[in-house]
C-alpha positions, 0 to 999 in steps of 0.5 A: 615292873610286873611280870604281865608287863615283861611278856612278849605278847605271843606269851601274853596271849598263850601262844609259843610261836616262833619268829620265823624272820625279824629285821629291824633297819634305818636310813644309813648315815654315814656321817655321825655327830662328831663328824658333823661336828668337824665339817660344821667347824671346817665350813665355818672356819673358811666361810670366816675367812673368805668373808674378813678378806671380802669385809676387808675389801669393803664388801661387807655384805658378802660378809653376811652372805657367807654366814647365811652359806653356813646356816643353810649347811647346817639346817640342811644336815639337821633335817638329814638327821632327822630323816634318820630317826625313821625306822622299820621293824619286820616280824613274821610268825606262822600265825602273823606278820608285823609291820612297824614303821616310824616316820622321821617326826615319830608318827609309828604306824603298826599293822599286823598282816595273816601270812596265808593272805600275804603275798610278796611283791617285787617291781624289779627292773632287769638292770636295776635290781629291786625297785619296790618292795611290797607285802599285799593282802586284800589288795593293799600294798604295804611298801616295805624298805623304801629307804634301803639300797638295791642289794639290802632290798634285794636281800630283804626279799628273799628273806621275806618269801623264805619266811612266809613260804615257811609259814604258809606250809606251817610248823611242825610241833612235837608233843611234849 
């Protein structure tokens, strides 16, 4: 690998800017593949047996109906595991702000924004807390954090205004 293709792009383009404020965040999964894995095999096994007593009986459909119980769990986990592949990436410099969002069917969506035409924009609800999340310029709403709770979103929030009041009074640099 080149050394062109290891330099960030603020070095690419000669600039030695600082990051004001990076956050990178994902939908949280609380269950992971080995627990998948548990439930899949505890739902299947008492599936199983539930439907060999019906079978027993002389219920045989209901035997087949306990299987597609099983498929329709597992499908509606898989597209939840999917939903998790989605991603946001936050990036604010004095000069720029980056946005990089990536749908759960990997569609990445980039945007960079100016930070002196950028405003913060919260729809807050008083018992709620955050509702919305938006970074404006020019009148378009780009929502960031949809997929975060309350109090991450409410964190995100002053995490934002601080680094972008920060690179609207600019940076000090000192002379070497």
């Amino acid at each position: 690998m080149s050394a062109a293709n290891t330099a960030s792009p603020n070095e690419s383009a000669g600039f030695d800017e600082p990051e004001l404020f990076s956050v990178r965040y994902q939908p949280h999964r609380s269950l992971g593949p080995r627990g998948f894995l548990v439930v899949m095999c505890i739902v299947a096994g008492i599936s199983f047996v539930c439907g060999l007593a019906f079978l027993m009986m002389g219920a045989w459909p209901v035997f087949g109906l306990f299987g597609l119980d099983v498929l329709a769990i597992w499908w509606g986990f898989r597209l939840n595991f999917r939903a998790a592949r989605a991603c946001e990436e936050i990036t604010v410099t004095p000069s720029v702000i980056r946005l990089r969002h990536v749908a759960a069917d990997g569609t990445e969506y980039r945007e960079e924004l100016n930070p002196l035409w950028t405003r913060l924009t919260c729809d807050e609800i008083e018992d709620f807390g955050v509702q919305r999340l938006a970074l404006e310029m020019r009148g378009r709403p780009y929502v960031v954090g949809s997929f975060l709770h309350t109090a991450q979103r409410e964190e995100l929030a002053e995490n934002l205004a601080r680094a972008l009041a920060e690179a609207k009074r600019g940076v000090a640099r000192s002379v070497v």
